[in-house]
N, C-alpha and C positions, 0 to 999 in steps of 0.2 A: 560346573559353570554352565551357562545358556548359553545356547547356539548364539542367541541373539549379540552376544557380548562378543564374541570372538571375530564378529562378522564385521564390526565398527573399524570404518578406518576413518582418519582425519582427513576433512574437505576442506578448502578456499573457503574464507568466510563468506556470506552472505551478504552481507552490507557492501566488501570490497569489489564481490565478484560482481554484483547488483551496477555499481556504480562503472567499471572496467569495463563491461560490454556497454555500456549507454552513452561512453563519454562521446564518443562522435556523432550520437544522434540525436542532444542535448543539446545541439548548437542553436536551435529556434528559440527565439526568446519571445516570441507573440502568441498568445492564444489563439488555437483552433479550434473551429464549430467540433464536435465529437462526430464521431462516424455515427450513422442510422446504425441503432443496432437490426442485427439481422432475426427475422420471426421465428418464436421457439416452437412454433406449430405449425401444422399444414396448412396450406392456402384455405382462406374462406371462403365457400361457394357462395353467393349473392340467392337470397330467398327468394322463392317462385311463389306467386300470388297462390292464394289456396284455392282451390278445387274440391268439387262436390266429391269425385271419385277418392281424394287424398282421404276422409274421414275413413273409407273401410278397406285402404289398403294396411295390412298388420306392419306394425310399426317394425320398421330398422333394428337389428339389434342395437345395443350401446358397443362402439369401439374398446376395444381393449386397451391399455396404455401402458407403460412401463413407467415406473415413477423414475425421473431425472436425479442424482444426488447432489444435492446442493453444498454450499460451507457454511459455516455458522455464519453468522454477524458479530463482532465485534460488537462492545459495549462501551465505547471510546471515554477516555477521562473527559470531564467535561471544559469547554474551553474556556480559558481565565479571561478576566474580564480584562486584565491588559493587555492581550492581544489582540484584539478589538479597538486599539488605538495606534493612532497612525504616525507613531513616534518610533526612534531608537526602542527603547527599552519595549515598547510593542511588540517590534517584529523579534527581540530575543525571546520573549517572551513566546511566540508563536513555533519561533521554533525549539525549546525546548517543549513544547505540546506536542511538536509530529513526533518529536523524539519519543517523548514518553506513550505517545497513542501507536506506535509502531513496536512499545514492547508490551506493552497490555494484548492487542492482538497476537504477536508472537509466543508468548505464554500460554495464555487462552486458544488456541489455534482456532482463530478468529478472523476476519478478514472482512472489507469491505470501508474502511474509514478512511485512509488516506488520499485515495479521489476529493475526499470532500474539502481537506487542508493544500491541496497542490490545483496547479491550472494543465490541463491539456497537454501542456509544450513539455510539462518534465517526466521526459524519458526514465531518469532513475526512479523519480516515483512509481512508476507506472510499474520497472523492473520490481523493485521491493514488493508491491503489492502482490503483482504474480506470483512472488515467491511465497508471500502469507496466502493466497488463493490454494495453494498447489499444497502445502501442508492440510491445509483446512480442510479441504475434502477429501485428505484423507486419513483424517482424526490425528492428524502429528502435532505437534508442538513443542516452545523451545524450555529446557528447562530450568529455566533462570534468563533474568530478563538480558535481553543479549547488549545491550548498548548502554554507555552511562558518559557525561561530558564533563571532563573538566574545567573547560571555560567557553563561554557561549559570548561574543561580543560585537557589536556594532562596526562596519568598517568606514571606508571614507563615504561620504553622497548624506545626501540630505533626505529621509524618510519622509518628509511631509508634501516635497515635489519630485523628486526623482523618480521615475518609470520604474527601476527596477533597484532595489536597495540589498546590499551584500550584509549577512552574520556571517561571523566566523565562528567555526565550533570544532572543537578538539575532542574526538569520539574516540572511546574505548569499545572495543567490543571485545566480551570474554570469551575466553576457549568456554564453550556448552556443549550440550548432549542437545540431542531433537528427539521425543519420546515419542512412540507409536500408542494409538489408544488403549493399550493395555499398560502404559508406564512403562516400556524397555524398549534401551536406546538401541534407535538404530542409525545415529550418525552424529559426527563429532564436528566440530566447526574450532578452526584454529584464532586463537587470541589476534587481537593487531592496535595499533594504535593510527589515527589518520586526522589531518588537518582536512574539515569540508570547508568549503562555501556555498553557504545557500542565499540563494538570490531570489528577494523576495519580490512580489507585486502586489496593491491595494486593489481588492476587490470588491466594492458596494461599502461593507462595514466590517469588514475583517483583512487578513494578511495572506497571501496562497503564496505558497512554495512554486517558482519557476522553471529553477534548475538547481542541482547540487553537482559544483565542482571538487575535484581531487586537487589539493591544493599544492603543486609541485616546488614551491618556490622554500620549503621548511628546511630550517639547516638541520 
């Protein structure tokens, strides 16, 4: 038997764990500007007008560089054209798309899509992502798609004026393996069942994810 096997022990899910740390800092419901990101290189010196003497000084070597390792990019399923509409059945629509663009990445050990379907303010978002960030670079991924819903539904409020419009979505996430780039597992993730609320916002010509609540009120 593989070392690698006997070393598996079962973690918190991901999705639950994702959403547990962020519920208190999910509480913004307004979009914020993004931070500056900060420069992946060294300050640039401002060019000095050229000089007769610059033509015969021997040129500078070339810097040496380390190459940075990046994550893949996701190849997200592509968004349906009903979500794209500023209805009930839209915003379900939208969000069975994170759902499914959150397992295509996950499988794929893949990352970089879900910024694009959520706004600024949602912390869990933000938490999930990091977590497909944090496999992706470094070649892990899940083996079997981790989440599947069996019912995705509109709640009270009106989608076509309401600021911010609540689905309800009743998420499975299966007990999985997370596979290292060679195909062996190196971590187990426990089954669970969970009432979300994702609270949506209309952006230009599409739906963005706000917030996703733990929904406590389920008998």
């Amino acid at each position: 038997m593989s070392r690698v096997n006997r070393r598996i022990r079962p973690t918190a899910t991901g999705l639950a764990t994702a959403l547990t740390v962020t519920m208190a800092l999910s509480a913004c419901s307004a979009d914020t500007p993004p931070p500056t990101p900060a420069p992946t290189t060294g300050p640039i010196l401002p060019e000095s007008p050229e000089s007769p003497s610059a033509a015969t000084q021997p040129a500078a070597p070339a810097p040496t560089t380390t190459a940075t390792p990046t994550q893949p990019t996701a190849s997200a399923p592509a968004l349906p054209a009903a979500a794209r509409r500023r209805t009930a059945p839209g915003a379900e629509a939208h969000v069975r798309h994170f759902i499914a663009s959150y397992n295509t990445s996950a499988t794929t050990g893949t990352a970089g899509v879900l910024p694009s379907l959520s706004t600024t303010a949602c912390k869990s978002c933000q938490a999930l992502e990091t977590d497909l960030r944090k496999h992706a670079r470094a070649g892990n991924h899940y083996e079997r798609a981790p989440l599947t819903f069996t019912l995705v539904g509109g709640m009270d409020g009106l989608p076509e004026s309401d600021p911010d419009y609540p689905v309800l979505a009743r998420i499975r996430e299966h007990s999985n393996r997370i596979l290292n780039d060679r195909g062996q597992p190196i971590e187990e993730t426990k089954g669970s069942m969970t009432d979300l609320i994702f609270t949506l916002v209309w952006r230009r010509d599409s739906w963005r994810v706000n917030k996703i609540w733990i929904r406590r009120d389920v008998e």
